[in-house]
N, C-alpha and C positions, 0 to 999 in steps of 0.2 A: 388241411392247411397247418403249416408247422408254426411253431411260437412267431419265429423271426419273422414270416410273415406276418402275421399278426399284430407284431410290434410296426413293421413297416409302414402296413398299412395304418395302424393309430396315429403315427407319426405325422404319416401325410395327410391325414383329415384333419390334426390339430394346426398344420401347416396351413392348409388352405382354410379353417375357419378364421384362424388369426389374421390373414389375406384380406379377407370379405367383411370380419365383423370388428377388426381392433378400429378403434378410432385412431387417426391420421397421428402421427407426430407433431408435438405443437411448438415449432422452433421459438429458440431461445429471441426476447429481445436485442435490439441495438446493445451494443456495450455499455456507451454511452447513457443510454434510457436507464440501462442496470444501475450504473456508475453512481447517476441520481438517487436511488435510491437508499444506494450503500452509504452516501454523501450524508445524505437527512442523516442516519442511527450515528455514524460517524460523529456530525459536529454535535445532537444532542447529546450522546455522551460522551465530547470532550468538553462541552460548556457545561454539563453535570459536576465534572471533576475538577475545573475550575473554581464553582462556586464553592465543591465540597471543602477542598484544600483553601479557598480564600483567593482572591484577586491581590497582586499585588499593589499598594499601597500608591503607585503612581503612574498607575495603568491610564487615568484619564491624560498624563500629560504624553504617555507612549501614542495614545489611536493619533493623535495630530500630529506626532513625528514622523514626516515622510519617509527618513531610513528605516525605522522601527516597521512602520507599514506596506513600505515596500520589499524588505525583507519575509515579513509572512505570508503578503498576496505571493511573492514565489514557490516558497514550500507549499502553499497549500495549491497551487496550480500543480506542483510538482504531485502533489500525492493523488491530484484528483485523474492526473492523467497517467499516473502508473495504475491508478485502479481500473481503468478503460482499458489500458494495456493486457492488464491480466486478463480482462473479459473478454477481450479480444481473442487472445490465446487458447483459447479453448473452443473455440469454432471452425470445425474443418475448413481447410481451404482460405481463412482467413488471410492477408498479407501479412505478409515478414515486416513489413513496415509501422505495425503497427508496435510492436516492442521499443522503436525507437521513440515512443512518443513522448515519454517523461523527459528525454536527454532535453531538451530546449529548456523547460524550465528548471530546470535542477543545474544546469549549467550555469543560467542566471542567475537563481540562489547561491551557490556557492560562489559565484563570481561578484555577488554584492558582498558577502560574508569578506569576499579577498582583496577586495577595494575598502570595505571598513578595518581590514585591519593597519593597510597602510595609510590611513586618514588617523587614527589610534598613533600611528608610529611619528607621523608629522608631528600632531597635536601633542604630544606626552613623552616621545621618545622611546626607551627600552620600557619605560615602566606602561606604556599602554598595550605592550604584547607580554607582560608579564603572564605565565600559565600556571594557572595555580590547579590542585586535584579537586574537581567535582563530579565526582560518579553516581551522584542523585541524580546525575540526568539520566542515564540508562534507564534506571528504576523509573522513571517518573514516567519518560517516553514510552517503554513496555508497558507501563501499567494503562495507560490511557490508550494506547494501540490495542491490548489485548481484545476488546470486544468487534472493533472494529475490523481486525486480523482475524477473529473468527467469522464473522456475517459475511467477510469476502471470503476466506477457504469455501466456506457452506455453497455460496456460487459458482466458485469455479468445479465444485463437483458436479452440478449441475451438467457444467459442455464434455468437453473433450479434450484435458489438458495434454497434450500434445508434446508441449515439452513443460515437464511438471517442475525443472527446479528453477525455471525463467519465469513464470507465471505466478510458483510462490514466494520467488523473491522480490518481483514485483507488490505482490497483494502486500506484502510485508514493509515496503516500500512506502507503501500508500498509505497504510495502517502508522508507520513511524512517523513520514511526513504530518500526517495531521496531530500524531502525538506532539510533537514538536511545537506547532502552530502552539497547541492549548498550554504546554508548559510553557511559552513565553508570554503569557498572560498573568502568569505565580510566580514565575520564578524569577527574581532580583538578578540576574547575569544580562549584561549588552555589550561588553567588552567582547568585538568582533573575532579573538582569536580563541575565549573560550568557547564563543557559539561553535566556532567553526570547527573545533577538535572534541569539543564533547557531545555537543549535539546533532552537529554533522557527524562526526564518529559514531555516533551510539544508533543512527538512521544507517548509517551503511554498514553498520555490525551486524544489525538487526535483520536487514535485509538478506548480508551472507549466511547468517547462521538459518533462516527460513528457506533458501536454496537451496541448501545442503542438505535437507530435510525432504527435498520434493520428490522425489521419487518414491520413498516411505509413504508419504502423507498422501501421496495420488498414486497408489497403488495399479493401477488400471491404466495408465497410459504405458507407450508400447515402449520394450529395454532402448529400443533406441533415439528414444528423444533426450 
């Protein structure tokens, strides 16, 4: 019996013991159930970073302003369902459909963002859309996303990213949105045309510069997604 035989046959016995004795695959949870979980680490470390940094000084008359309020339940529906999105993504055979699930709330959010600025422009005139530079929000949104943008990467290595720069733009999405939520808890800015150019901007920065990345960072899915 020659080597290659040999080899062949090893082959095929390590084949069929793995057949008979590997325990079954244990498919991945709902997206959603994941979602949950990523959600819990999520908002306790952005209400970690809130307390660390300090609450702003008139946050309690913010929670009963219904713009103020209805403004964050956006973003943070927005991030909660780009995070599902990405889990989704990573599931063979999964729908196409399901990427589109942040567009509703994120449409909303900015679409409140664009109705307070022309309530700003009524009430104040030129000086309520004044734009002044505040690039603390980058930093503040990344810094508070950072943990939360890795616990989702570590997930979606778990499935099958499929298509890896939609998925980490996604996760990155959802990581920004909820930074977002927690910096509007600290940070003194309600003027609807800065939220919406620095803090929307620094959320959809974030989110392209983490795409751009994805095929890098998920090595393993196939050249052509």
């Amino acid at each position: 019996m020659t080597t290659d035989d040999t080899h062949a046959k090893g082959t095929q016995a390590l084949i069929a013991r793995l057949v008979t004795q590997a325990p079954p695959p244990r498919p991945l949870a709902h997206p959603a159930r994941r979602a949950l979980g990523w959600l819990l680490v999520a908002l306790g470390f952005g209400a970690a970073m809130v307390w660390v940094i300090g609450p702003r000084p008139d946050l309690a008359e913010r929670l009963v302003d219904a713009r103020f309020m209805l403004e964050q339940g956006a973003a943070l529906a927005m991030g909660i369902a780009a995070a599902i999105a990405a889990l989704a993504l990573t599931i063979p055979g999964a729908s196409a459909l399901w990427r589109l699930l942040p567009v509703g709330p994120g449409v909303l959010w900015l679409g409140m963002l664009s109705v307070g600025c022309l309530r700003d422009w009524w009430q104040w005139g030129a000086v309520g859309l004044r734009l002044t530079p505040d690039p603390a929000c980058f930093g503040y949104i990344a810094l508070i996303g950072s943990l939360p943008l890795l616990v989702l990467y570590t997930m979606l290595r778990r499935g099958v990213p499929l298509a890896p720069r939609l998925s980490l733009a996604l996760a990155a999405l959802a990581a920004a949105g909820l930074g977002n939520v927690a910096l509007r808890f600290f940070h003194m800015q309600d003027a609807a045309l800065m939220v919406l150019v620095w803090q929307g901007g620094s959320v959809a920065l974030l989110a392209l510069m983490a795409g751009l990345c994805g095929r890098r960072l998920l090595p393993w899915a196939p050249r052509a997604a």
